[in-house]
C-alpha positions, 0 to 999 in steps of 0.5 A: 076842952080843946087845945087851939095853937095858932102864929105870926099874923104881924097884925099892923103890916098890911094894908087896911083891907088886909088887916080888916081881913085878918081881924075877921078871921081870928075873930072866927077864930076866937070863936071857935075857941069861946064855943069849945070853952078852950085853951088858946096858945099864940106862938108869937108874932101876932104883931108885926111890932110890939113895943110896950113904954111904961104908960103907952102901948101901941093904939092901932091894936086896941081891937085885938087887946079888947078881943083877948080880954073878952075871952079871959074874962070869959073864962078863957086861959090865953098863952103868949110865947113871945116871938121875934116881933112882939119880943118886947113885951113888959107886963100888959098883958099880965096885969092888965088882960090875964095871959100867961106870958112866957119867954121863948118857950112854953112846955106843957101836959095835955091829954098825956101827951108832953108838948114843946112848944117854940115861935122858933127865931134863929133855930136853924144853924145857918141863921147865925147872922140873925143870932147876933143881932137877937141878942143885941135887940133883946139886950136890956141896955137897948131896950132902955135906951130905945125907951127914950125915943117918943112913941111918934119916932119909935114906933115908925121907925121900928115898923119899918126895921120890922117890915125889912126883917119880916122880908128878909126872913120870908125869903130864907125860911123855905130853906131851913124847913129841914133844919126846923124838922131836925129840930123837931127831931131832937126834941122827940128824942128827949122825950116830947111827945108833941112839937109845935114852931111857928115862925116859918109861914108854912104849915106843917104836920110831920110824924117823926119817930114816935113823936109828932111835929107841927107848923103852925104856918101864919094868919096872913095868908093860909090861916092856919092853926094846930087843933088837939083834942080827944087824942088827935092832933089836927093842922086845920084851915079857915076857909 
């Protein structure tokens, strides 16, 4: 069994082609995990924008949420660390398609091999502006109130606050390259043999002190995705 780790493909914020595109490309994803009878991990941002009211979900993404259902009934174990476009996530994906949803974070054995495993939002030292405005998004007094809003206003208007974030962020990341490979660093050094971000659209695979660090980079543009298996830990491509 294999383990198949990929990021950030913000499914909802491209044009009609482009997402049909990207559809194609974690179908054969997807794929590959249902031949392998693998384990899957995404490293947050699948979304552009998640919201989850407590009887509506966003619609346009009902192929995706039918695919990973598909794989889970099929015996297929599915890992969601959230990340800073899909952060508000509530229970649908537990109760309703079987993933194990986790917050920030997931930690793992595989193969002897400890595993840290992050999206990576606001890791770097520098990015304090956007540490501030993280725990407002993600304090629960917001998401209460945002819930009032109807879906039709909400969602919009969170596209586009989402677009101008994913822009933002986009310009900045090639500067905190070294601040997420610090990162890295001091994960090895407690321990970790293995340690995988996404977040920053550019993929990596680094050896740092005895340990090994990998990007994920995204599914928008290198379709890039983190391969282990058989001891060798691969940063592969769809063509």
């Amino acid at each position: 069994m294999a383990l198949y780790i990929f990021s950030d493909a913000h499914l909802g914020c491209g044009t009609p082609a482009q997402e049909s595109h990207k559809l194609a490309k974690i179908t054969e994803l997807f794929e590959l995990v249902r031949a392998d009878n693998s384990r899957l991990i995404i490293l947050g941002d699948l979304f552009d924008f998640w919201f989850e009211y407590k009887h509506a979900i966003p619609k346009e993404h009902h192929t995706i949420l039918t695919m990973m259902t598909d794989l889970v009934r099929e015996g297929i174990t599915i890992d969601y660390v959230s990340g800073n476009h899909d952060f508000w996530m509530d229970d649908f994906f537990i109760r309703h398609i079987g993933i194990n949803l986790h917050r920030d974070t997931l930690t793992l054995e595989y193969e002897n091999k400890k595993l840290f495993l992050i999206h990576g939002d606001g890791l770097a030292p520098g990015d304090k502006g956007y540490r501030f405005l993280k725990r407002i998004l993600r304090h629960p007094l917001n998401i209460w109130l945002y819930r009032k809003l109807p879906p039709d206003w909400a969602i919009p208007l969170a596209k586009k606050v989402s677009g101008s974030s994913r822009n933002y962020t986009a310009q900045r990341d090639h500067s905190f390259m070294a601040d997420y490979e610090q990162y890295a660093r001091d994960k090895i050094a407690e321990g970790y043999d293995i340690v995988v971000i996404g977040h920053l659209h550019i993929p990596v695979r680094k050896e740092l002190n005895h340990g090994l660090y990998l990007n994920t980079g995204d599914f928008i543009s290198h379709f890039s995705y983190v391969h282990i298996s058989n001891g060798k830990v691969e940063l592969r491509y769809l063509k």
